[in-house]
TORDREN-375530 format. One line per field, with one value per residue: residue number from 0; x, y, z of N, C-alpha, C in turn; chain. Coordinates in nm, 4 decimals, decimal comma, padded with zeros to 6 digits. Layout:
<rs>
num c(NUM | ...)
n.u c(X | ...)
n.v c(Y | ...)
n.w c(Z | ...)
ca.u c(X | ...)
ca.v c(Y | ...)
ca.w c(Z | ...)
c.u c(X | ...)
c.v c(Y | ...)
c.w c(Z | ...)
cadena c(A | ...)
</rs>
This chain:
<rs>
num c(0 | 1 | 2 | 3 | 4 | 5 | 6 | 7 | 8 | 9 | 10 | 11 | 12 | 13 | 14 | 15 | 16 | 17 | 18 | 19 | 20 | 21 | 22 | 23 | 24 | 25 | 26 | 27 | 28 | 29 | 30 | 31 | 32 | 33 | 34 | 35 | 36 | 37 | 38 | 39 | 40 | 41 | 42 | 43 | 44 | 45 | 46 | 47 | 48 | 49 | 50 | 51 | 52 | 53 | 54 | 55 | 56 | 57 | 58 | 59 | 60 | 61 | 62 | 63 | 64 | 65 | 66 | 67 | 68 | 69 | 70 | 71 | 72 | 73 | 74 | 75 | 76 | 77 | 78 | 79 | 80 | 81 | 82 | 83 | 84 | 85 | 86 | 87 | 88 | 89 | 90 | 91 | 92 | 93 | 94 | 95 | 96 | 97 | 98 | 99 | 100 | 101 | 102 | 103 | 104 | 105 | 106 | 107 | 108 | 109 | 110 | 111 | 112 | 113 | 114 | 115 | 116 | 117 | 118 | 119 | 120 | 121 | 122 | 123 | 124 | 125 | 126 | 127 | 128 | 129 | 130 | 131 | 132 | 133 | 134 | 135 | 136 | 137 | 138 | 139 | 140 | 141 | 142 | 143 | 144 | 145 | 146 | 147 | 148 | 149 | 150 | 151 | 152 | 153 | 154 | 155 | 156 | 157 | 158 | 159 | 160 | 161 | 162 | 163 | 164 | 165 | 166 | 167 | 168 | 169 | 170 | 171 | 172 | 173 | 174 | 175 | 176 | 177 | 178 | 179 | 180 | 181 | 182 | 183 | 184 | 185 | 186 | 187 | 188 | 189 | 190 | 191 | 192 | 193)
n.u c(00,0828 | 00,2019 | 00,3824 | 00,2498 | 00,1259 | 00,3408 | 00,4538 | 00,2589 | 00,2654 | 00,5669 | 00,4918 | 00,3948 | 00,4898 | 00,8136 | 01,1091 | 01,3506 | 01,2699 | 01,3082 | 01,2944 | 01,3358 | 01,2692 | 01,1735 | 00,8368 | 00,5957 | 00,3087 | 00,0645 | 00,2123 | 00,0083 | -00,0146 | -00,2117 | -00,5719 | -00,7608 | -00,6619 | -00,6923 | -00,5699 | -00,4448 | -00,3480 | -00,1673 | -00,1405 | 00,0936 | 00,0640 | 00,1721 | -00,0282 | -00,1744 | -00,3441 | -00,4066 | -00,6584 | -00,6808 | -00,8194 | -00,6934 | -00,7968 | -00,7173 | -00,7620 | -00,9736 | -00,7845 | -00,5664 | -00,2846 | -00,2443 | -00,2875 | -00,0604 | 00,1517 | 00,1187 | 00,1487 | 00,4048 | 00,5804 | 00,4822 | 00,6074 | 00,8918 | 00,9424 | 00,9353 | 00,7548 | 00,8100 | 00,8630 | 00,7528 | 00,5709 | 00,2078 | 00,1888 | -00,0326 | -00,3285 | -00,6956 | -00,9566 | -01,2940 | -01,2255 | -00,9969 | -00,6851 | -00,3522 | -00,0317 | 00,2559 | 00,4851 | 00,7718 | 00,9391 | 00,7949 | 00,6947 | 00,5095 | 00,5193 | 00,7217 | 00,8218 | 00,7674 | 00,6670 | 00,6672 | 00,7737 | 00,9573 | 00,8680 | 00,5761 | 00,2466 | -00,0379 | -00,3866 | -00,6454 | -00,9382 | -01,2703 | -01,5464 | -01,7349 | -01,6120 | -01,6193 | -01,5808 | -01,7514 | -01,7679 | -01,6408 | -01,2856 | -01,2021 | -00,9509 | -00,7417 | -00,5405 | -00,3141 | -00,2503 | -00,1615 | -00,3578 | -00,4628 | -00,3069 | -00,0778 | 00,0322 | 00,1815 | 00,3410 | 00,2406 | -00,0572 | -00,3936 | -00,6453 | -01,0173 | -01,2441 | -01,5026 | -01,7788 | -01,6683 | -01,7879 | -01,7386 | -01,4626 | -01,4604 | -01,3984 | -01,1667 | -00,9443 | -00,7635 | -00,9875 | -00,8036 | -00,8631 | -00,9866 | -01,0217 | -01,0650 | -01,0450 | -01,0018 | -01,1088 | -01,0908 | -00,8576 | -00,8646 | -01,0112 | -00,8858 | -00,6728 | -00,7932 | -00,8949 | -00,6633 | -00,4679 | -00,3719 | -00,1598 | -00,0312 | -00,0842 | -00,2499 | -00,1015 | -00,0440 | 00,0003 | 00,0895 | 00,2914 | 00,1998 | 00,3118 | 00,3930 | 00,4592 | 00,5622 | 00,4799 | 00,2667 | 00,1839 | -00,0789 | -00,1999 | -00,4438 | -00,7121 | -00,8931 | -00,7485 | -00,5448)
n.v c(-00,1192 | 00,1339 | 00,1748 | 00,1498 | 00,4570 | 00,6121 | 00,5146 | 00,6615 | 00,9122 | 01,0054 | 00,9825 | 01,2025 | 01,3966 | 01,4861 | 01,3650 | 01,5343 | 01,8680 | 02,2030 | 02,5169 | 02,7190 | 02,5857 | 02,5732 | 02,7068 | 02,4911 | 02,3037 | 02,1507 | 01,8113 | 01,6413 | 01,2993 | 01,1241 | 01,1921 | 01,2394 | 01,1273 | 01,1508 | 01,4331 | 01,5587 | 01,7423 | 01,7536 | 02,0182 | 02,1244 | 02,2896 | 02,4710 | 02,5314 | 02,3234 | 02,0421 | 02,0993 | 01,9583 | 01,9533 | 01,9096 | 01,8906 | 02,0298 | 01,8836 | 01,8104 | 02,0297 | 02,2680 | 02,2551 | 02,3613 | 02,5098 | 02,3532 | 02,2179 | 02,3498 | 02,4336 | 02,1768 | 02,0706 | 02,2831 | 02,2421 | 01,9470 | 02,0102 | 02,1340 | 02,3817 | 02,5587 | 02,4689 | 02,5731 | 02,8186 | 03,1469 | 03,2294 | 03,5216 | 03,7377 | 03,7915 | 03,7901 | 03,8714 | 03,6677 | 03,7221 | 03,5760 | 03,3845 | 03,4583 | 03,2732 | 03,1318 | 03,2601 | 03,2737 | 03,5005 | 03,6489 | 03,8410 | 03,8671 | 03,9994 | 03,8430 | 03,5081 | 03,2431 | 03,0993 | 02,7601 | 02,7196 | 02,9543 | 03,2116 | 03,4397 | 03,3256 | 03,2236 | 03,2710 | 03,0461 | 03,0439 | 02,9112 | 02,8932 | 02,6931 | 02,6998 | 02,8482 | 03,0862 | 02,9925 | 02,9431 | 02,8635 | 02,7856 | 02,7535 | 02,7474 | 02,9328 | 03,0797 | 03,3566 | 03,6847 | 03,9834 | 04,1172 | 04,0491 | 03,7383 | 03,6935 | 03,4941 | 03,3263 | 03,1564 | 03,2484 | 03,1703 | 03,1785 | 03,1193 | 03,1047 | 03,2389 | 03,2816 | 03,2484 | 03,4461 | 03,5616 | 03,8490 | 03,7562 | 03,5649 | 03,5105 | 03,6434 | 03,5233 | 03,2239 | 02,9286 | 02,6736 | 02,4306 | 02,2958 | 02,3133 | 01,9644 | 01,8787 | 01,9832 | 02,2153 | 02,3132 | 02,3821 | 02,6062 | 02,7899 | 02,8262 | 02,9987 | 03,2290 | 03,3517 | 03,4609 | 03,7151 | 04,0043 | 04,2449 | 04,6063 | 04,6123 | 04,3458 | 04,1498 | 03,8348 | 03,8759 | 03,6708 | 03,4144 | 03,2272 | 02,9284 | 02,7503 | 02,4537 | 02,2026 | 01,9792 | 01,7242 | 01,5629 | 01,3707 | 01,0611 | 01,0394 | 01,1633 | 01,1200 | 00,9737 | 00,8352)
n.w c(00,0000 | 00,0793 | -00,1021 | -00,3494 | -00,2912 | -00,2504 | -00,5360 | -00,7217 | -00,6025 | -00,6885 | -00,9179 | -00,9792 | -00,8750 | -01,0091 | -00,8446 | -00,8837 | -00,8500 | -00,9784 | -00,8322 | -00,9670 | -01,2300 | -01,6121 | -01,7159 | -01,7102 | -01,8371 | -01,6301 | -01,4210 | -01,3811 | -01,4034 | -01,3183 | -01,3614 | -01,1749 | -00,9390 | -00,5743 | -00,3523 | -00,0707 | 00,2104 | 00,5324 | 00,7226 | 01,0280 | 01,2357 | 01,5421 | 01,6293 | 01,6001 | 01,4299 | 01,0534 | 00,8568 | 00,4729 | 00,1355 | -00,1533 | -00,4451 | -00,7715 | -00,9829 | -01,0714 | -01,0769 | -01,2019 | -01,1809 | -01,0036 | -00,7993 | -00,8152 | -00,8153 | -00,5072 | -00,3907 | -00,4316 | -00,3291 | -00,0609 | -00,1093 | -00,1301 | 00,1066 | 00,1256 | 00,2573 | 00,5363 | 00,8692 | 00,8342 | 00,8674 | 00,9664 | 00,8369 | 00,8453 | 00,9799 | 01,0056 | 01,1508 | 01,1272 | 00,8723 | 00,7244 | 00,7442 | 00,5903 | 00,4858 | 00,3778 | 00,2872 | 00,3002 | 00,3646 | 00,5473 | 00,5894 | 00,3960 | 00,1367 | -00,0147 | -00,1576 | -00,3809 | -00,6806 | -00,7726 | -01,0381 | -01,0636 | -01,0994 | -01,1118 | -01,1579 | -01,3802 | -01,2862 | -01,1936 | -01,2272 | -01,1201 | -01,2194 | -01,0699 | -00,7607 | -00,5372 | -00,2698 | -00,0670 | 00,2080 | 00,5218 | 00,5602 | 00,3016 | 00,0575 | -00,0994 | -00,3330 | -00,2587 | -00,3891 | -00,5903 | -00,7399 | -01,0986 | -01,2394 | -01,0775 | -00,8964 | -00,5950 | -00,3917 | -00,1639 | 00,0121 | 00,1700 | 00,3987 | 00,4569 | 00,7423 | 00,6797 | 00,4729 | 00,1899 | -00,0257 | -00,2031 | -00,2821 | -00,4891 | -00,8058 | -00,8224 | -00,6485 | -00,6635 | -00,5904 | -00,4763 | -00,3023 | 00,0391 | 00,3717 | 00,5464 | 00,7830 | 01,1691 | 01,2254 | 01,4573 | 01,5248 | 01,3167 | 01,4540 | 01,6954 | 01,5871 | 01,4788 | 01,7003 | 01,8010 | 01,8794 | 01,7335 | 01,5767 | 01,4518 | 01,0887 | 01,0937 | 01,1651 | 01,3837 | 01,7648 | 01,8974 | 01,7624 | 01,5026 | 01,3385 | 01,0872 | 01,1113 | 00,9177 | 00,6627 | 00,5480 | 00,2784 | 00,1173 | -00,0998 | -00,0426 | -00,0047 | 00,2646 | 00,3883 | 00,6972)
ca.u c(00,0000 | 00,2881 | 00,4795 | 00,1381 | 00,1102 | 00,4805 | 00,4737 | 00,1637 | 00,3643 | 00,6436 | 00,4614 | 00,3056 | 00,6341 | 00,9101 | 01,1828 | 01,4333 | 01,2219 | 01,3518 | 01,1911 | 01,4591 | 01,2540 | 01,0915 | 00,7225 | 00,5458 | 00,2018 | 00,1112 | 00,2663 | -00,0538 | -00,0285 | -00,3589 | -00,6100 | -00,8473 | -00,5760 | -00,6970 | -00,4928 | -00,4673 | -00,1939 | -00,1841 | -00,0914 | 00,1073 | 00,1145 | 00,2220 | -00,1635 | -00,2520 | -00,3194 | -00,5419 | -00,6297 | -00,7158 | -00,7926 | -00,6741 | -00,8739 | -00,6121 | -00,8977 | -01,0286 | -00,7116 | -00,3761 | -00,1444 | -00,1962 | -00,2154 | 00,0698 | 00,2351 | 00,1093 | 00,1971 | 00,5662 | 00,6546 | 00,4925 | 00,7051 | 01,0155 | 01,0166 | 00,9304 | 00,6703 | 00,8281 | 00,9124 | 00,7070 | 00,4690 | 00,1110 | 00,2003 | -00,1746 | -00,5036 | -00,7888 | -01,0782 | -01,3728 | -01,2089 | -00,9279 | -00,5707 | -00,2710 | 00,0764 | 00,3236 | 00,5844 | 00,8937 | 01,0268 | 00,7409 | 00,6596 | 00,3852 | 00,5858 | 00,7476 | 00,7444 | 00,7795 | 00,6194 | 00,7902 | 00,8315 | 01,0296 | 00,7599 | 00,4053 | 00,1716 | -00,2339 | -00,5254 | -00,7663 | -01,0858 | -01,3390 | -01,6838 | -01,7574 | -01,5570 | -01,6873 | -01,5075 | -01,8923 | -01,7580 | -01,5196 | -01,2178 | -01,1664 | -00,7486 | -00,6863 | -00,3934 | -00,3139 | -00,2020 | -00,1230 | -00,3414 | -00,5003 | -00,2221 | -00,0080 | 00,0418 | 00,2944 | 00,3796 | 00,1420 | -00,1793 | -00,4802 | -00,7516 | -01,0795 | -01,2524 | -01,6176 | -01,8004 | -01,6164 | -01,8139 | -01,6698 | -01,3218 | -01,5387 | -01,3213 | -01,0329 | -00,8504 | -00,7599 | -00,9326 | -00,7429 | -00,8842 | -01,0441 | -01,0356 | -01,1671 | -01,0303 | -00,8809 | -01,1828 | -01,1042 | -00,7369 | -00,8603 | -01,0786 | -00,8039 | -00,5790 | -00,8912 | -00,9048 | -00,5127 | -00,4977 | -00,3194 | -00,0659 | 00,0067 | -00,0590 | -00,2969 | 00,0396 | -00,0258 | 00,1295 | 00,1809 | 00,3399 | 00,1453 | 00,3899 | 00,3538 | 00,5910 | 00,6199 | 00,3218 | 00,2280 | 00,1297 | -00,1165 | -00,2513 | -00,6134 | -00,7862 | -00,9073 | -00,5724 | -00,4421)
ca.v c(00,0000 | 00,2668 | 00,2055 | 00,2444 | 00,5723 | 00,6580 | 00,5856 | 00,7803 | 01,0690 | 01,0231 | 01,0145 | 01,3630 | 01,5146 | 01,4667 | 01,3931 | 01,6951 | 01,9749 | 02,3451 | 02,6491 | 02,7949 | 02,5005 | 02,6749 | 02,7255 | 02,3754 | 02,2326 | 02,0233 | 01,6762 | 01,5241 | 01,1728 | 01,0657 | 01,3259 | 01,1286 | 01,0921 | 01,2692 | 01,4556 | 01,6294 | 01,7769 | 01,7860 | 02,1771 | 02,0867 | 02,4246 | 02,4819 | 02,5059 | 02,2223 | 02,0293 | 02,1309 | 01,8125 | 02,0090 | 01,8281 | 01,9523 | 02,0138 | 01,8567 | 01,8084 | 02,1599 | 02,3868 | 02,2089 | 02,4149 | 02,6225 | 02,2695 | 02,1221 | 02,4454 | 02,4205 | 02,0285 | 02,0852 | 02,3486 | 02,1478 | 01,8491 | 02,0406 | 02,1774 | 02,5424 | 02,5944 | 02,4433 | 02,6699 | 02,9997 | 03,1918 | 03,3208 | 03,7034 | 03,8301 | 03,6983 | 03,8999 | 03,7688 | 03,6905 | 03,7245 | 03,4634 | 03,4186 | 03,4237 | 03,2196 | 03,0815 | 03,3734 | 03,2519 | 03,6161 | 03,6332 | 04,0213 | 03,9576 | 04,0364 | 03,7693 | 03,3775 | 03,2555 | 02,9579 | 02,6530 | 02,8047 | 03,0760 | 03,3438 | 03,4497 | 03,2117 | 03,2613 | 03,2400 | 02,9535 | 03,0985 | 02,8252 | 02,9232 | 02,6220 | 02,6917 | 02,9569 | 03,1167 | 03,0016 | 02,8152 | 02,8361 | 02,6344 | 02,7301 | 02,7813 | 03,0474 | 03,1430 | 03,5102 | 03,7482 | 04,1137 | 04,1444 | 03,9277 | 03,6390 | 03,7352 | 03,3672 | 03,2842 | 03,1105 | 03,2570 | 03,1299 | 03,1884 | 02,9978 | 03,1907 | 03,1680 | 03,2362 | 03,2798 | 03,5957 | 03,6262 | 03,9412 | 03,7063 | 03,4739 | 03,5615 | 03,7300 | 03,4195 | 03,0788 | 02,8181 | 02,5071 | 02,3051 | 02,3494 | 02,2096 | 01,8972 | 01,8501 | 02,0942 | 02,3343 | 02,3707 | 02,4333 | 02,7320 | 02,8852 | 02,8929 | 03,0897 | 03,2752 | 03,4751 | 03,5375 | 03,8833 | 04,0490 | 04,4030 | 04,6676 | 04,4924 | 04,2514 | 04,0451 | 03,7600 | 03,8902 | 03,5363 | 03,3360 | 03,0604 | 02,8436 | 02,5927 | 02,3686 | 02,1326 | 01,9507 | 01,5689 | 01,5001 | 01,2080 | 01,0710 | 01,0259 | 01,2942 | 01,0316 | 00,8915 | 00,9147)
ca.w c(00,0000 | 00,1111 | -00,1780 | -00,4046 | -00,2754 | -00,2963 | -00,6819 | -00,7480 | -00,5107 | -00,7445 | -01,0496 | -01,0172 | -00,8796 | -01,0087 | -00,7270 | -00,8729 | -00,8976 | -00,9224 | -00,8138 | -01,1200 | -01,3779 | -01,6159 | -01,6332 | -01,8125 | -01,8191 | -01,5412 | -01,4693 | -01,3486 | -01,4494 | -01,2351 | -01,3267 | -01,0895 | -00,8130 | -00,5014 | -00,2751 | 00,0454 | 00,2773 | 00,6384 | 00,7531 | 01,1381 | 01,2540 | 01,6374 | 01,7040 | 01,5842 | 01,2761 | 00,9869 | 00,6838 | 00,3689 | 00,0227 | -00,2475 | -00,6038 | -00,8436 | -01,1289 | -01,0742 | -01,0728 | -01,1737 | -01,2185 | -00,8770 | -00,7028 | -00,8342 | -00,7581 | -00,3979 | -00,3470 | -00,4878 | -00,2544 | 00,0273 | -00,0724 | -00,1093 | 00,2269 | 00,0863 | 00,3721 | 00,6510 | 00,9567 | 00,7763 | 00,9529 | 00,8889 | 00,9036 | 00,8360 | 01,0504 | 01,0068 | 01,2404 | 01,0917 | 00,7119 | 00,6571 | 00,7796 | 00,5261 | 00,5043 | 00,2804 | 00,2311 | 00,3520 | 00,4184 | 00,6751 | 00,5548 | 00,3380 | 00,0303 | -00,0404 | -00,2198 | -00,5630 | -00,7554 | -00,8357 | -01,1922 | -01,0357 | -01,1760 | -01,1132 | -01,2811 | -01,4043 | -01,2083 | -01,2311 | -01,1568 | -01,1941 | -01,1681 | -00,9440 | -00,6913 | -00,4666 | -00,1520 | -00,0029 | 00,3685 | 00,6704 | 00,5798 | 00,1605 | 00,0514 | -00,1978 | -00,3611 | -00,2586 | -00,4836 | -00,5796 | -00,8771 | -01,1787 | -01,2716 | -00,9594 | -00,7836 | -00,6318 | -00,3301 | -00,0420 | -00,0149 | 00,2701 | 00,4538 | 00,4945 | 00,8405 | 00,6993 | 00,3136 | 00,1441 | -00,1709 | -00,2725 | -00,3285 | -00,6243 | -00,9173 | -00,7847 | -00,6349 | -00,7155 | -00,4582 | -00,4326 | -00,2044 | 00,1285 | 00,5055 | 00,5996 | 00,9130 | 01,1908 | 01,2158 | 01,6058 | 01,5066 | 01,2914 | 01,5526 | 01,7739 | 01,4935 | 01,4680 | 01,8083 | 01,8369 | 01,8914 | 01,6359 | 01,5574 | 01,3282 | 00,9852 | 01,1252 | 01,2154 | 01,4971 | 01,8370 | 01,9205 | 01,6467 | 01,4300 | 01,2809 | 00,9901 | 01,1071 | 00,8474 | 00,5791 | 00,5237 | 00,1432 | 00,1365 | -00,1986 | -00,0575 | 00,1432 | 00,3361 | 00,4253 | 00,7799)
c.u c(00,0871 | 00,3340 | 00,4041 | 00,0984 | 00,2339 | 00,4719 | 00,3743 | 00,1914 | 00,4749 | 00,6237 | 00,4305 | 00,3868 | 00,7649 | 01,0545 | 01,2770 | 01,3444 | 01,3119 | 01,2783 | 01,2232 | 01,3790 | 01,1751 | 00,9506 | 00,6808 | 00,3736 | 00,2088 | 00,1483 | 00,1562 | -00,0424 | -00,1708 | -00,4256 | -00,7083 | -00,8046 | -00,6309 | -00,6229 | -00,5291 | -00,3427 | -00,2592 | -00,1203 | -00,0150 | 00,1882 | 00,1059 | 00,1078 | -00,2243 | -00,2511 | -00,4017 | -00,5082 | -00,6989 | -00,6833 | -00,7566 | -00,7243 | -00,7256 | -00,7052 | -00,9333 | -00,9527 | -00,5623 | -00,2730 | -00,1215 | -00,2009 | -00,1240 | 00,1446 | 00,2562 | 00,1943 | 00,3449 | 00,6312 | 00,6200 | 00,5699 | 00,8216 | 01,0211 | 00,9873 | 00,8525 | 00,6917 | 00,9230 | 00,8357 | 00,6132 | 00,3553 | 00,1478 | 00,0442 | -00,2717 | -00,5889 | -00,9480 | -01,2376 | -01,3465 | -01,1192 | -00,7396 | -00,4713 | -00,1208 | 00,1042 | 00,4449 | 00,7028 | 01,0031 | 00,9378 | 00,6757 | 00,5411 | 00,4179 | 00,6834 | 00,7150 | 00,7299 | 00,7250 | 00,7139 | 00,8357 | 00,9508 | 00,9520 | 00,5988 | 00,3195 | 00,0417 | -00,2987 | -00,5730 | -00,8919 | -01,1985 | -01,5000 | -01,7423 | -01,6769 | -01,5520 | -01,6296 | -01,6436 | -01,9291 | -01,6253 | -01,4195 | -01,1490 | -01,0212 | -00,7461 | -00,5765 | -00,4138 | -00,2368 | -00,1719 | -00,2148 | -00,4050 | -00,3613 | -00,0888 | 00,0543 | 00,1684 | 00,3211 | 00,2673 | -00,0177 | -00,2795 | -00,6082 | -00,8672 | -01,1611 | -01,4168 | -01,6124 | -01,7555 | -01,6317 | -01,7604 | -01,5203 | -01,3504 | -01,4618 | -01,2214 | -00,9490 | -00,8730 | -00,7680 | -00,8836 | -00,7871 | -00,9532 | -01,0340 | -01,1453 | -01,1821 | -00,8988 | -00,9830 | -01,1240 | -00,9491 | -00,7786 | -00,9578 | -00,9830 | -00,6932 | -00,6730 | -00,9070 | -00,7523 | -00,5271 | -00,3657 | -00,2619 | -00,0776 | -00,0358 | -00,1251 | -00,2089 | -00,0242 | 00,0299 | 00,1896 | 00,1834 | 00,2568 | 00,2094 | 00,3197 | 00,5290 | 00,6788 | 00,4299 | 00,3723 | 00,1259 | 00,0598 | -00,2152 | -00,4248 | -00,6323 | -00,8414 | -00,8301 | -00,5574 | -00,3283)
c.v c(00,1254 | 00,2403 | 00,2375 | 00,3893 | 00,6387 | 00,6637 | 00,6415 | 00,8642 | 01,1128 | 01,0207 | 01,1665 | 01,4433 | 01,4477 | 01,4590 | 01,5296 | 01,7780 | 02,1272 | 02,4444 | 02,7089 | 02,7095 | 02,6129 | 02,6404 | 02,5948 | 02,3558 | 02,1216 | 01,8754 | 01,5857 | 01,3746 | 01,0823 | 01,1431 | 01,2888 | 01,1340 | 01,2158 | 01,3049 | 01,5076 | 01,5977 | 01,8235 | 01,8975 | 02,1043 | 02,1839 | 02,4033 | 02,5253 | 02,4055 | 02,1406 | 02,0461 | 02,0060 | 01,9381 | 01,8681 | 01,9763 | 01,9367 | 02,0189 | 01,8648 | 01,9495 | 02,2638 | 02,3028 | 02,2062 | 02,4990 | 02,4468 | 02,1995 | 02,2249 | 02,4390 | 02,2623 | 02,0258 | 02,1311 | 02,2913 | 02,0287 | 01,8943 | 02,0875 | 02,3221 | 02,6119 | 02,5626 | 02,5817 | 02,7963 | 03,0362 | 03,2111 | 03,4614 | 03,7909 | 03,7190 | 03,8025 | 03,8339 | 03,7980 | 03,7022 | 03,5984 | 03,4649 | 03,3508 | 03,3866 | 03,2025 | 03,1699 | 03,3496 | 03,3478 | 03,6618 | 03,7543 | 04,0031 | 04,0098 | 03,9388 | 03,5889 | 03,4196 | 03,0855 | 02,8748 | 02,6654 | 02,9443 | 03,2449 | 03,3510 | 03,3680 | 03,2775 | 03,2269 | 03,1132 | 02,9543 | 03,0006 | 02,8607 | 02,8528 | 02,5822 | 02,8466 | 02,9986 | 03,1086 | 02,9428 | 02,8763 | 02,7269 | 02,6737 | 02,7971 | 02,8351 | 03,0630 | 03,2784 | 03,5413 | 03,9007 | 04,1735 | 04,0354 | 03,8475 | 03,6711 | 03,6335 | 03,3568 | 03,1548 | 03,1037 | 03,1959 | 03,1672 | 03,0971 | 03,1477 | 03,1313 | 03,2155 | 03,2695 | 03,4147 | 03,5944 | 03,6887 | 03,8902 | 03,6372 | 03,5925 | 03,6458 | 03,6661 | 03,3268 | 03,0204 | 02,7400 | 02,4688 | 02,3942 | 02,2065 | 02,0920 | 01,8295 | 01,9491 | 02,1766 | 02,4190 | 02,4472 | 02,6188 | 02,7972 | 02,9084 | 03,0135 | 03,2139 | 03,3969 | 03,5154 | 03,6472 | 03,9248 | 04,2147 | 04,5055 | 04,5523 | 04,3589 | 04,0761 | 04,0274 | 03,8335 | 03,7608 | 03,4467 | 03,1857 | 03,0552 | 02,7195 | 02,5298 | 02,2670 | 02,0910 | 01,8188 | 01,6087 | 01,3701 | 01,2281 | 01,0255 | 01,0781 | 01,2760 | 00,9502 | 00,9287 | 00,9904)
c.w c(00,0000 | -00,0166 | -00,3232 | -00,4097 | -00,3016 | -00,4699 | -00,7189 | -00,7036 | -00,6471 | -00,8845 | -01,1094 | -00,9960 | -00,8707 | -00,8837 | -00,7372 | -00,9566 | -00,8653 | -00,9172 | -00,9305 | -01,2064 | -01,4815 | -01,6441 | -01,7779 | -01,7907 | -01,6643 | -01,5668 | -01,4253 | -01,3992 | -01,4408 | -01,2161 | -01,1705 | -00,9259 | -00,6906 | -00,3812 | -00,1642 | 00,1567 | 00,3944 | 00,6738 | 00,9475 | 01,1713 | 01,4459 | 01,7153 | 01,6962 | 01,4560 | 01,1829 | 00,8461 | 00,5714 | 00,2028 | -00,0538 | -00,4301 | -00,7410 | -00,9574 | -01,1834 | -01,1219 | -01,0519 | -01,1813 | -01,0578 | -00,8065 | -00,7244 | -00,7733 | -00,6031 | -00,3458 | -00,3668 | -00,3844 | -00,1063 | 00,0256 | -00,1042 | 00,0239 | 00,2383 | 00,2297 | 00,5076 | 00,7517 | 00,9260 | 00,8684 | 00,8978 | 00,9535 | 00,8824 | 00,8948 | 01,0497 | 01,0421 | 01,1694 | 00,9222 | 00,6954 | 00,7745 | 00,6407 | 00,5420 | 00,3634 | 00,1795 | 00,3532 | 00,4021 | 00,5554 | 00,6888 | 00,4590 | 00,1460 | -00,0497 | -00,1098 | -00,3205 | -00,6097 | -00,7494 | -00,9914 | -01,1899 | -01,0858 | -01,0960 | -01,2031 | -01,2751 | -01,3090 | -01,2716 | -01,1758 | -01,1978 | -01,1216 | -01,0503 | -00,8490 | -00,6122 | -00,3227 | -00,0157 | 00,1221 | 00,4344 | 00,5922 | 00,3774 | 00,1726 | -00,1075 | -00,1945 | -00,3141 | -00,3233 | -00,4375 | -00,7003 | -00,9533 | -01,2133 | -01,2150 | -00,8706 | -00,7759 | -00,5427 | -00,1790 | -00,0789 | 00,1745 | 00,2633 | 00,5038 | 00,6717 | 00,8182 | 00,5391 | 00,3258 | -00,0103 | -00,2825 | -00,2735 | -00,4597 | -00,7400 | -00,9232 | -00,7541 | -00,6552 | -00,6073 | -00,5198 | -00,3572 | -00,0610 | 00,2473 | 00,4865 | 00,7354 | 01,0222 | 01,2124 | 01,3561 | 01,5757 | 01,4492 | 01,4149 | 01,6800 | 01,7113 | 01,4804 | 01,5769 | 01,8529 | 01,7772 | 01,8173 | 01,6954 | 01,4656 | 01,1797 | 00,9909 | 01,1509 | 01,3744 | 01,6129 | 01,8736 | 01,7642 | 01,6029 | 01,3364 | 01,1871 | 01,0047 | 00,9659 | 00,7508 | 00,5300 | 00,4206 | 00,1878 | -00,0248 | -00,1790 | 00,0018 | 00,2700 | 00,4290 | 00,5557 | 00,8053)
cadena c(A | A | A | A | A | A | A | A | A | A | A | A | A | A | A | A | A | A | A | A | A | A | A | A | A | A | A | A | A | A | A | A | A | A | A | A | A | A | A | A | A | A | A | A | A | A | A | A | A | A | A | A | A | A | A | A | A | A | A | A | A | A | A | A | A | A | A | A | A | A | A | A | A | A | A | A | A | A | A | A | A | A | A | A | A | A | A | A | A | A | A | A | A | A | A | A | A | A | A | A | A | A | A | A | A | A | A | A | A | A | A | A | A | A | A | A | A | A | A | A | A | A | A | A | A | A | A | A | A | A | A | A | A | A | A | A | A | A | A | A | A | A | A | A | A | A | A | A | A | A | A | A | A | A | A | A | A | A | A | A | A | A | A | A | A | A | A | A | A | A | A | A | A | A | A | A | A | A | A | A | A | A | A | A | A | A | A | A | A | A | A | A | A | A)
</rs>
């Protein structure tokens, strides 16, 4: 079974990937194949699937830099209670993070896929075809986001985790005062998967 899941892991990403490659089509192999990555942030742990079918160029992008390591140790530097909290900028400012193409890539705005629950994972941006690296978790429906960002995927386990990320009292810049950490992230090829 592990080693089933290993080569379907290793089918979809290549073991040497570079952030420097340059920018290709995705490598899905298994459009079918469903994913989902455990978040094991220093509150807790959040399961999120991920829409590989739907949008697969921002989740391959996402799954890459989770299995390189890209996200481990980063912070979320923005929580905004009641709207979403954002991570995945390795400078920790908000300004930072770069694709695994080394560039900004397109949107994938897919009509059916609606920012319409607690728990959905958007790319964040700067802008139309802006992606890069950061991405956010909303913490209720935010409508007025429908066609501005790319979801990928959404919680399916972990809610209590975000409601504790949720009332940390925040700074300047809607920056955490106490630190939520994404320690590290567990790839699993079924969403279901322990």
């Amino acid at each position: 079974m592990l080693l089933s899941i290993l080569n379907h892991f290793l089918c979809i990403f290549p073991i040497a990937f570079s952030l420097r490659s340059r920018e290709r089509e995705p490598q899905l192999c298994k459009p079918a194949l469903k994913m989902s990555v455990t978040l094991h942030t220093n509150l807790g742990d959040i399961k999120c699937e991920i829409f590989c079918d739907e949008v697969p160029k921002s989740a391959e992008n996402f799954l890459a830099l989770c299995a390189s390591g890209y996200y481990d140790g980063t912070i979320f530097h923005r929580n905004i209670k009641g709207f979403m909290i954002q991570g995945g900028d390795p400078t920790g400012t908000g300004k930072g993070g770069t694709s695994i193409w080394g560039k900004k890539f397109n949107d994938e705005i897919k009509e059916s896929l609606k920012h319409n629950a607690r728990g959905i994972l958007s790319m964040a941006n700067s802008g139309a075809n802006t992606n890069g690296s950061q991405f956010f978790i909303t913490y209720a429906k935010q409508p007025h986001l429908n066609g501005l960002y790319t979801i990928f995927g959404r919680v399916i386990h972990g809610f209590e985790v975000l409601d504790i990320m949720e009332k940390t009292q925040t700074g300047p810049g809607d920056r955490p005062l106490a630190e939520i950490r994404l320690n590290r992230v567990t790839i699993h090829a079924n969403p279901l998967a322990g």
